[in-house]
C-alpha positions as MATLAB code, in Angstrom:
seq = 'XXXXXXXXXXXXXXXXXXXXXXXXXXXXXXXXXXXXXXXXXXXXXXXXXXXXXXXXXXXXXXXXXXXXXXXXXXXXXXXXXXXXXXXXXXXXXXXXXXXXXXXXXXXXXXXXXXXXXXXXXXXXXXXXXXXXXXXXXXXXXXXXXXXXXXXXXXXXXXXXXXXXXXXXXXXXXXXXXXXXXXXXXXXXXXXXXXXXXXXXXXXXXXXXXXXXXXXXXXXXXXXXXXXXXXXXXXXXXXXXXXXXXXXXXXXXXXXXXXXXXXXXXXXXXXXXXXXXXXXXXXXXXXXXXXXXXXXXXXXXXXXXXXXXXXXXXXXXXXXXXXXXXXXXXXXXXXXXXXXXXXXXXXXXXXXXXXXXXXXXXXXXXXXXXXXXXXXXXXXXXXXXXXXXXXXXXXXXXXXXXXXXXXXXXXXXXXXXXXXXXXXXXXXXXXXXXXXXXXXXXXXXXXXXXXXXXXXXXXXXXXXXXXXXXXXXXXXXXXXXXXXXXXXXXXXXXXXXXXXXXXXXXXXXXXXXXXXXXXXXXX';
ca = [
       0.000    0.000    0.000;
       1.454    2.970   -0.738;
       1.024    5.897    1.431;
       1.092    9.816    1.260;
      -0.269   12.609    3.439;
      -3.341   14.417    1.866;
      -4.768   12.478   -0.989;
      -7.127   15.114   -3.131;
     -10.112   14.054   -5.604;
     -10.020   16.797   -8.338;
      -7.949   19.050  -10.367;
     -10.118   21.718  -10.694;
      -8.941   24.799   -9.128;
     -10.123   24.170   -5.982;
      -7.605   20.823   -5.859;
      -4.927   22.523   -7.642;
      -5.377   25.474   -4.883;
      -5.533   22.599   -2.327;
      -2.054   20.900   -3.781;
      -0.390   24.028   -4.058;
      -0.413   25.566   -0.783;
       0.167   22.304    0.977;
       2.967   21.764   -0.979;
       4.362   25.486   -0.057;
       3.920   24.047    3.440;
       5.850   21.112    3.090;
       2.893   18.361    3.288;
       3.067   15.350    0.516;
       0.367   15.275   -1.269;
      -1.375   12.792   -4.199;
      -3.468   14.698   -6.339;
      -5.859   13.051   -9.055;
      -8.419   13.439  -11.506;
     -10.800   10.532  -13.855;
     -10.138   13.681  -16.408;
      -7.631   12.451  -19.011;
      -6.513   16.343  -19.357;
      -7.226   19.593  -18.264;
     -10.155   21.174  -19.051;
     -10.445   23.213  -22.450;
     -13.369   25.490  -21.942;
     -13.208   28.771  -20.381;
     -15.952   28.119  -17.707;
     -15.658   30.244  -14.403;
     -14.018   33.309  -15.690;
     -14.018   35.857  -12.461;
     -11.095   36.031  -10.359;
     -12.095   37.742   -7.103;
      -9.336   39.959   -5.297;
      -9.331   38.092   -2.212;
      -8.326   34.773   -4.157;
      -5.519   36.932   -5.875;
      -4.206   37.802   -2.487;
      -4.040   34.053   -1.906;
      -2.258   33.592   -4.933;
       0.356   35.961   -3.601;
       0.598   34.336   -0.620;
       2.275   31.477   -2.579;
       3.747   33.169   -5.090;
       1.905   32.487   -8.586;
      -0.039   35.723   -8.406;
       2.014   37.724  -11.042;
       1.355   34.781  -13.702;
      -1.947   34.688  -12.922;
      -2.208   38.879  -13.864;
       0.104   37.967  -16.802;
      -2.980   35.884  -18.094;
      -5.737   37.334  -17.480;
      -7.426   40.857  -18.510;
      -8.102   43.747  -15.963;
     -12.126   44.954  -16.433;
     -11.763   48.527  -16.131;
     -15.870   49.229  -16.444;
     -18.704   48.120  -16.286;
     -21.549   49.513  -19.261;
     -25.367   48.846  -18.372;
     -27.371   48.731  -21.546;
     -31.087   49.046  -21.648;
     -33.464   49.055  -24.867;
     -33.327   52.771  -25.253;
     -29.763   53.020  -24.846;
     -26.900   53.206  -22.449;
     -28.126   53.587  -18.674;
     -25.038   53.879  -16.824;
     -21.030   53.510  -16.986;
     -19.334   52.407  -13.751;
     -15.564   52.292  -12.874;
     -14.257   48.730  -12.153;
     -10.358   49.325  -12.359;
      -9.875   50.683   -8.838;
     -13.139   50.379   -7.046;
     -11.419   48.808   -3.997;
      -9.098   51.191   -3.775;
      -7.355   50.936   -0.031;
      -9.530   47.486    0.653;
      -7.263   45.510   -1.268;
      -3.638   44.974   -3.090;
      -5.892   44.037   -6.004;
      -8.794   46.785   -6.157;
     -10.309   45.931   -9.752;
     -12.113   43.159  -11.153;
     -10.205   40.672  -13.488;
     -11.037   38.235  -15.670;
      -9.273   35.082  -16.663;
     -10.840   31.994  -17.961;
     -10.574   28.896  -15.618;
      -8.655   27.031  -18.392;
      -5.696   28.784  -18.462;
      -6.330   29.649  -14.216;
      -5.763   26.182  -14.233;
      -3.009   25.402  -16.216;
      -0.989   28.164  -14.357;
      -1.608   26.418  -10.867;
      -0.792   23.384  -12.465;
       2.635   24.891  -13.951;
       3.381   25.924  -10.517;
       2.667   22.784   -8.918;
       4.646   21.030  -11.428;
       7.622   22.996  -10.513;
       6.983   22.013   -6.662;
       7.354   18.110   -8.337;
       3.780   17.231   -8.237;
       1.950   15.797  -10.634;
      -1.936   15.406  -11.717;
      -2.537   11.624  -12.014;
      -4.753   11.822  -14.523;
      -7.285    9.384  -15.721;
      -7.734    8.667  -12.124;
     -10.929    7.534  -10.274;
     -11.626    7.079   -7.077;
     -13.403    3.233   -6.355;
     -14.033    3.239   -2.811;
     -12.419    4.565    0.516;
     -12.556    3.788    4.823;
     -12.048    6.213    7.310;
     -10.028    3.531    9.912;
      -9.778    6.377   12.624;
      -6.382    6.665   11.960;
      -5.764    6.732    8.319;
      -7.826    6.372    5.116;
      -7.428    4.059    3.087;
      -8.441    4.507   -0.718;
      -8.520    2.495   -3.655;
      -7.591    4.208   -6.828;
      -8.678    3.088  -10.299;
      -6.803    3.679  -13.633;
      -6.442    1.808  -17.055;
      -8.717   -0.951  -15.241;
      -5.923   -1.251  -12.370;
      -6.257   -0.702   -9.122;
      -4.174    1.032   -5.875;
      -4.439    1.019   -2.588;
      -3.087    4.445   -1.254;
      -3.110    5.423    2.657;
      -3.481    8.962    3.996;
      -3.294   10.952    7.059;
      -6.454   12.781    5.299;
      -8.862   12.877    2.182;
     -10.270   15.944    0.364;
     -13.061   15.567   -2.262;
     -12.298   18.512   -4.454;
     -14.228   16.463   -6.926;
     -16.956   18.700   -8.181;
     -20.764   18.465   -7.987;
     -20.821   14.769   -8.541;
     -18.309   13.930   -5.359;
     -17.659   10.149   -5.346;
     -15.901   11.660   -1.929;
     -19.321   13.369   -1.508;
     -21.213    9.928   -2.585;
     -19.137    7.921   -0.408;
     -19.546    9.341    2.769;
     -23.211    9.238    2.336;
     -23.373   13.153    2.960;
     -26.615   14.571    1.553;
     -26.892   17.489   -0.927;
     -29.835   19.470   -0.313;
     -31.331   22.364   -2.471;
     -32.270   22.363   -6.539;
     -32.286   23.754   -9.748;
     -33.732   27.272  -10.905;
     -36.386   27.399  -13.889;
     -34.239   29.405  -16.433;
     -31.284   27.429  -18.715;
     -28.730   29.724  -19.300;
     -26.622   29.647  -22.589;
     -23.287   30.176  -21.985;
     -20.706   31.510  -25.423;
     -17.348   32.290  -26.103;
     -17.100   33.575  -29.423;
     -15.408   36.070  -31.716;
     -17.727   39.221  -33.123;
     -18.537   42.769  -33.485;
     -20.710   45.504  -31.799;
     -20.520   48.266  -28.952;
     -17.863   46.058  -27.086;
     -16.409   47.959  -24.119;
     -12.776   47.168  -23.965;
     -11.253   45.842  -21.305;
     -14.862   46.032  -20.150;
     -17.973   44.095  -18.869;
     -21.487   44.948  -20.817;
     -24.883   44.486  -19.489;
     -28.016   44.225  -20.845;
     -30.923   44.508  -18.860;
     -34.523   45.234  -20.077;
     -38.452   44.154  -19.305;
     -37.677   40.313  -20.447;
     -34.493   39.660  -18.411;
     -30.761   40.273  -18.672;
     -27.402   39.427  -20.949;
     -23.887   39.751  -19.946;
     -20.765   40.484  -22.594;
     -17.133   40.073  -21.063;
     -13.833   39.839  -22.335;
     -12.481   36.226  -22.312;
      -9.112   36.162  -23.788;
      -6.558   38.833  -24.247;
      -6.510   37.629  -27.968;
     -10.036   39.047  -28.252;
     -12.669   36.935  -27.883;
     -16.041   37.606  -25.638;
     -18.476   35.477  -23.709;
     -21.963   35.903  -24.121;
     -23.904   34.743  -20.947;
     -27.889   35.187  -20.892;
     -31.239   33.307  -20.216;
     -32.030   30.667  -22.927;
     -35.256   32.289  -24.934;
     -38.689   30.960  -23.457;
     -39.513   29.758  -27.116;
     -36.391   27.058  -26.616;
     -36.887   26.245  -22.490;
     -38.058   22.892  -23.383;
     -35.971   21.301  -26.097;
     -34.043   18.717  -25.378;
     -31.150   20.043  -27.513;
     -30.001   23.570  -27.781;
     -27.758   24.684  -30.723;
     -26.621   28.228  -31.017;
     -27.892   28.705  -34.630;
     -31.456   28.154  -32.756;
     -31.047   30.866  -30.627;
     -28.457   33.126  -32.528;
     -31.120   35.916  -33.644;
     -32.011   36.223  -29.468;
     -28.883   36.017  -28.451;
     -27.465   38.746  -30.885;
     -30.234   41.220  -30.334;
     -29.722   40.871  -26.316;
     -26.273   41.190  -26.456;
     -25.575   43.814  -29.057;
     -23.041   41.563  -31.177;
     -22.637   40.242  -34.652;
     -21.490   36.673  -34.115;
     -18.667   36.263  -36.168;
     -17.052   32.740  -34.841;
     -18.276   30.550  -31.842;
     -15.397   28.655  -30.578;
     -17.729   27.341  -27.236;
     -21.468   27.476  -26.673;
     -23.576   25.438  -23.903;
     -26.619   25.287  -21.934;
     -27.286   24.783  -18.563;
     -29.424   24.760  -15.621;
     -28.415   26.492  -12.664;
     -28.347   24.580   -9.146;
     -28.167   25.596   -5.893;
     -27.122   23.230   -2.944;
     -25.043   23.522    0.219;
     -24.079   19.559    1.890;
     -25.183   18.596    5.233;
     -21.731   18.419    6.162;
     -18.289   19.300    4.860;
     -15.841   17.348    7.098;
     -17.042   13.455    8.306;
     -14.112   12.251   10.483;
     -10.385   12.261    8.373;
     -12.783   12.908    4.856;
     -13.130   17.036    3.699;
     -15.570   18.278    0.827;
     -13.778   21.365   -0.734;
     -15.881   23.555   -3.917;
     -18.002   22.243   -5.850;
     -18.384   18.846   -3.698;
     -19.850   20.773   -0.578;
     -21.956   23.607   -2.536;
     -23.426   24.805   -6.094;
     -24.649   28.263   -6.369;
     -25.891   30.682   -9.363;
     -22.907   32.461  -11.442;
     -24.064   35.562   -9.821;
     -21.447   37.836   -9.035;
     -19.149   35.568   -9.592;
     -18.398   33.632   -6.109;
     -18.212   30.050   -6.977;
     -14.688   29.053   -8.123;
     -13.371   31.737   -5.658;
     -15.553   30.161   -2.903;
     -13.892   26.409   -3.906;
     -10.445   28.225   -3.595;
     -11.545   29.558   -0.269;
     -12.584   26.354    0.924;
      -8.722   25.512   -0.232;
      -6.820   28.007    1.661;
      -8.671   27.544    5.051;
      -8.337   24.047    5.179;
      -4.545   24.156    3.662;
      -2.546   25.790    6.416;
      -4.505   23.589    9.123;
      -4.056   20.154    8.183;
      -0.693   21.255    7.318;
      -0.025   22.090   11.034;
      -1.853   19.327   12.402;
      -0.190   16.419   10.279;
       3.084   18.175   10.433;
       2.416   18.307   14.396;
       1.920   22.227   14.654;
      -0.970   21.601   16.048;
      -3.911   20.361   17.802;
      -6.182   18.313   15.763;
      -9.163   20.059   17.250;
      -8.026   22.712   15.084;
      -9.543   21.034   11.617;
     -12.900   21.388   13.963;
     -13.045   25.155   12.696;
     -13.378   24.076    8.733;
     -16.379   23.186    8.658;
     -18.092   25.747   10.924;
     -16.505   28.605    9.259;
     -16.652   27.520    5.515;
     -20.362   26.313    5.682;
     -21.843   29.396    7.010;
     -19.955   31.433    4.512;
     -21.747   28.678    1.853;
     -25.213   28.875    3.002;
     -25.022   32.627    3.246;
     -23.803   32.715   -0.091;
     -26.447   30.397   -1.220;
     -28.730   33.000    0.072;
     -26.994   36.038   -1.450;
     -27.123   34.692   -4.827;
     -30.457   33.369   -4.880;
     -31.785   36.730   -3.925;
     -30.031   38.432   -6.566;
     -30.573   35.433   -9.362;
     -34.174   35.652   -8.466;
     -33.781   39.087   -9.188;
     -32.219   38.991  -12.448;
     -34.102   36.176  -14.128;
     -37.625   37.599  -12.758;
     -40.515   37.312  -15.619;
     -42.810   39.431  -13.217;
     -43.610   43.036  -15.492;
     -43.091   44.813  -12.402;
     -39.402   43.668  -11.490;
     -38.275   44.018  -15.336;
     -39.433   47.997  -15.168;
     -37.099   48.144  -12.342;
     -34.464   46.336  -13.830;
     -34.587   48.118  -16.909;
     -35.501   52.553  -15.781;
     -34.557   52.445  -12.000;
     -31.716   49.705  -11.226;
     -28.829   51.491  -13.467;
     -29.551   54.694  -11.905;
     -29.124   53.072   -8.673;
     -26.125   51.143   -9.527;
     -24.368   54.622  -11.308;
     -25.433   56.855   -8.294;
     -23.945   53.961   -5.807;
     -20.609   53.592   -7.390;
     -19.834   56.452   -7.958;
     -19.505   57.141   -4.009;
     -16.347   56.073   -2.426;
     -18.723   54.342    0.071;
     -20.701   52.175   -2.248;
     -17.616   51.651   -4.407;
     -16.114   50.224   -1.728;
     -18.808   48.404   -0.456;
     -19.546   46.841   -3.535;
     -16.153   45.965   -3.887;
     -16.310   43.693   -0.283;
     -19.134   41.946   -1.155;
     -17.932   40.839   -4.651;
     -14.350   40.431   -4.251;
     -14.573   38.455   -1.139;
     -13.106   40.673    1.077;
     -16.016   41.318    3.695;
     -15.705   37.251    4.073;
     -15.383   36.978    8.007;
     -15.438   34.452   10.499;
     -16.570   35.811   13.671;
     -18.421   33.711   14.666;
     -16.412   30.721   14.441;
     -14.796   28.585   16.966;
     -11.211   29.791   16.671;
     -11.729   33.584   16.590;
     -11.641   35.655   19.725;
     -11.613   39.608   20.790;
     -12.241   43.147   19.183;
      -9.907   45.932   19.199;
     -10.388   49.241   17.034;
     -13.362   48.227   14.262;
     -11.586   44.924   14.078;
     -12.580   41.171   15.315;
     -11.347   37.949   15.865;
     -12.247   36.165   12.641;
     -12.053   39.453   10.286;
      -9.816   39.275    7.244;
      -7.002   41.292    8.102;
      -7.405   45.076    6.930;
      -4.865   46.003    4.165;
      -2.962   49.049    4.454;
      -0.623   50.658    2.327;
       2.378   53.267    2.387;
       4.694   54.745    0.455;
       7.543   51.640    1.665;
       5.076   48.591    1.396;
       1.942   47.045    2.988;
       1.037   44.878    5.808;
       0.094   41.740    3.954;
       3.677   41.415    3.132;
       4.320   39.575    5.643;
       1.819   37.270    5.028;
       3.963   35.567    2.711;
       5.456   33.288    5.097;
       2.537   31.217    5.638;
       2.662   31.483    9.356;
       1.162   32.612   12.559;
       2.302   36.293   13.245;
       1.301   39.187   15.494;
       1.225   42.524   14.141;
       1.203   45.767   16.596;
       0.775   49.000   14.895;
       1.931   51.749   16.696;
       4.396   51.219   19.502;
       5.088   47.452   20.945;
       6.075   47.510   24.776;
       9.387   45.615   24.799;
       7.335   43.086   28.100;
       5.246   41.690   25.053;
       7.916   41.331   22.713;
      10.227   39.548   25.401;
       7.299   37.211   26.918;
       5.915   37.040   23.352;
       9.214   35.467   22.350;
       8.935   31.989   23.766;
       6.001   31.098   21.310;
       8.588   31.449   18.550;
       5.637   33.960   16.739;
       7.183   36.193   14.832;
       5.682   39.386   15.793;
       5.616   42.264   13.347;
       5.130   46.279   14.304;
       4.248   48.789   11.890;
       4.156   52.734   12.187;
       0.835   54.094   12.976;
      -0.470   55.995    9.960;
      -3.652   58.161    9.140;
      -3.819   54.667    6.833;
      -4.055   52.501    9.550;
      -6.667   54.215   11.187;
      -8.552   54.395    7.996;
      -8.722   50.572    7.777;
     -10.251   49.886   11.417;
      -7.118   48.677   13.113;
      -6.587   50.591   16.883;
      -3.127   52.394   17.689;
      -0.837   49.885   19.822;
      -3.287   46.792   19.481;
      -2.075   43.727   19.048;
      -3.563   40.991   16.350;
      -2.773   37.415   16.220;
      -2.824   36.861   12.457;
      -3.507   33.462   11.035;
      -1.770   31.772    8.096;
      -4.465   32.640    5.999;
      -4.449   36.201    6.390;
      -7.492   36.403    9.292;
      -7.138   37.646   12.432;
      -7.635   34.768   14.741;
      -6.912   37.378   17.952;
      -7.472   41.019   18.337;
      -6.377   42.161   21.926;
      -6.919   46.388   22.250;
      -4.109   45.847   24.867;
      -0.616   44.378   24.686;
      -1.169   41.715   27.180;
       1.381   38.458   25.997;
      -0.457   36.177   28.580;
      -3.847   36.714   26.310;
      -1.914   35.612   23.208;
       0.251   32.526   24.921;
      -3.442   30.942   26.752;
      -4.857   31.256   22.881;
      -2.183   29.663   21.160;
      -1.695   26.936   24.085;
      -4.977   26.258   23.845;
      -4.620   24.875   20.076;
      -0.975   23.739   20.453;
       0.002   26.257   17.841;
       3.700   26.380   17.109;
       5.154   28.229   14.321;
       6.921   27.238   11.417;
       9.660   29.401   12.043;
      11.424   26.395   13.234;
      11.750   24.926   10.105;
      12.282   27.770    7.980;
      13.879   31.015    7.746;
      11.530   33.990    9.078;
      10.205   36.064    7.377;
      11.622   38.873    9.420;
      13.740   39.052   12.897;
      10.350   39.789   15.182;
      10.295   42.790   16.278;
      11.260   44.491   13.691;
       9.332   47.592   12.466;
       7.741   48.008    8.874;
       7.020   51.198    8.115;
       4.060   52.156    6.308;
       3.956   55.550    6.963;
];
């Protein structure tokens, strides 16, 4: 039997996210997929900020922008003309490194993870499926199919990364609850001409329901995105030509060249649970959502990230197991708020009621231009879409307020004129950060955990973002505050990380900085 530490059903993003950030951490890890290659098809297409600042966490973030096209507006179309023009390229400015929306198909998102991961010396074992598994308390043990021969492989852990259909999902007997929305949705990448915004997102909306034009490639094509004509709900096959005179009139473009068209219906679902013993459901496997706003391959990746860095400290003995206990709990209320979220505003969008499509189409883009067009809507906006406002408060391993700040908040960014505070973030560790003035008591008694502790210069900046003037946060790997103390008190900090076992990885590494030392940002 061969053996490794995190086996992972999938190489979708979420798996390749998965993969990659264990691997930064030093785990092994066995990734697989029954796909014979990576996908071709552009599919998910929005890259939210907060997944890009998870992609610099490990370092593939500049290939990723290399890719991938920047949407600098946002154009609302109605029948009688153009209703409002709305600035994407920097509407999160000071909420995030990354304060624009960006588009990149999941295709080529993909096959840059994969690059990277190759590099780390893992490999995709494609054509891969995934028979049966046990969860023996102390191990799993799975049995892998491929060219009609079979493995046995042990793990510390499994992950079902494995998409809608989860045999991980399947085999852990882990219902699915939810359904499917009325409306198919036809889905086009093509090549064409018409009032394309460049570098820009167009939207359609009007009495009979909505259409969506975005950049796909930098080598020009566009995806067409829009609710499958009433006339062709019901057949049982779907060609473009059918629905190319719709499609062209909602959209505003002369259809030159399809290179992808299909139809879908839209699900929504959330699992009953996302963690059953040693066994994790990341993405797809644990919920399905509607495309709006674009949350759902950012969500997978999310789903990543969190559980990454702690099975990485518990297998690697960092850690107390009881610290996996806060996946679940904090990724599945984030899902089935989501869930909520998105239904809302699908329900909204799709609507056949006369009443809603008025709205949609006279008062919703004045709404939408007087909104962001305020640096408070902008940047509100921004922290719903971009995943930013994603906070776990509520869950089991968060703890205190100081300033606007909580355990369990995503670390505020901040930026000066010499760097930011997520810098640091790139060590994938534990860290305190003080900004303002750190007593040198803390730093001495804080020194025994082996946290690296990090002070940076109070600013107007800081203020700005929520944090308080000498607090001290306990930062997780991740990037979320895990501790926010409004006092410098080390015996708060050394009862919260006893209490988990946390040690740091500064042991086996080089910091990332002597702690102590001070960043300025000012």
């Amino acid at each position: 039997m061969s053996k490794t530490r995190v086996l992972i059903a999938g190489a979708g993003p979420t798996g390749l996210t998965l993969a990659l950030w264990l691997t930064r951490l030093g785990v092994p890890v066995r990734i697989f997929d029954k796909a014979a290659a990576p996908g071709e098809t552009s599919r998910a297409l929005a890259v939210q900020a907060r997944t890009l600042e998870f992609h610099r966490q490990i370092g593939v973030v500049d290939d990723v922008l290399a890719e991938g096209v920047k949407i600098e507006r946002l154009t609302v179309h109605t029948p009688a003309g153009v209703a409002a023009r709305l600035p994407l390229s920097d509407f999160g400015r000071g909420v995030s490194p990354y304060s624009f929306a960006f588009a990149l198909p999941q295709d080529i998102h993909e096959r840059v993870l994969i690059a990277h991961l190759e590099r780390a010396g893992v490999t995709v074992e494609r054509s891969t499926e995934l028979v049966a598994f046990q969860d023996r308390g102390d191990a799993v043990v799975a049995t892998l199919s491929k060219e009609g021969r079979t493995e046995t492989v042990g793990a510390a852990y499994l992950v079902g990364c494995d998409g809608a259909h989860s045999a991980v999902r399947h085999g852990l007997k882990v219902g699915f609850p939810g359904g499917a929305y009325e409306q198919s949705f036809y889905v086009a990448d093509v090549k064409g001409r018409g009032e394309i915004t460049r570098n820009g997102m167009d939207t359609t909306v009007s009495a009979y329901g909505f259409a969506i034009v975005m950049p796909v490639r930098q080598s020009g094509s566009v995806r067409l995105i829009g609710i499958v004509p009433k006339a062709h709900e019901t057949d049982e096959t779907i060609s473009f030509e059918a629905i190319r005179a719709d499609v062209e009139r909602d959209t505003g473009v002369t259809v030159d060249e399809v290179n992808w068209f299909s139809t879908y219906r839209v699900h929504h679902r959330v699992a009953e649970r996302f963690r059953v013993g040693r066994v994790f459901l990341c993405g797809d496997a644990g919920h399905i959502h509607s495309p709006a706003g674009g949350q759902g391959m950012n969500t997978g990746m999310g789903d990543a990230v969190n559980l990454a860095w702690k099975l990485a400290a518990v297998v690697q003995g960092r850690a107390d197991p009881r610290l996996l206990d806060s996946y679940e709990p904090e990724r599945i209320a984030f899902a089935r708020k989501l869930i909520e979220s998105t239904d809302t505003a699908f329900r909204f969008i799709t609507s056949r009621s006369r009443f809603i499509g008025l709205f949609r189409r006279y008062l919703m883009p004045k709404i939408l231009n007087a909104l962001l067009h305020t640096s408070f809507g902008s940047r509100f906006f921004f922290g719903v879409i971009s995943q930013a406002a994603i906070q776990y408060r509520a869950g089991p391993i968060s703890a205190g307020t100081a300033g606007k700040v909580s355990g369990g908040d995503r670390l505020p960014y901040v930026l000066g004129p010499n760097g930011d505070n997520f810098e640091p973030l790139r060590s994938l560790d534990w860290q305190v950060h003080v900004y303002g003035e750190i007593t040198c008591d803390f730093r001495a008694m804080l020194a025994s955990t082996g946290i690296p502790v990090h002070a940076f210069a109070w600013s107007d900046a800081t203020e700005k973002a929520g944090l308080q003037r000498d607090a001290a946060y306990l930062v997780r790997p991740d990037g979320y505050v895990a501790l926010a103390s409004p006092v410098q008190e080390a015996a708060v900090f050394q009862r919260y990380l006893a209490g988990l076992a946390i040690k740091p990885r500064t042991a086996e590494r080089a910091p990332y900085r002597v702690p102590g030392t001070m960043h300025s940002l000012a």
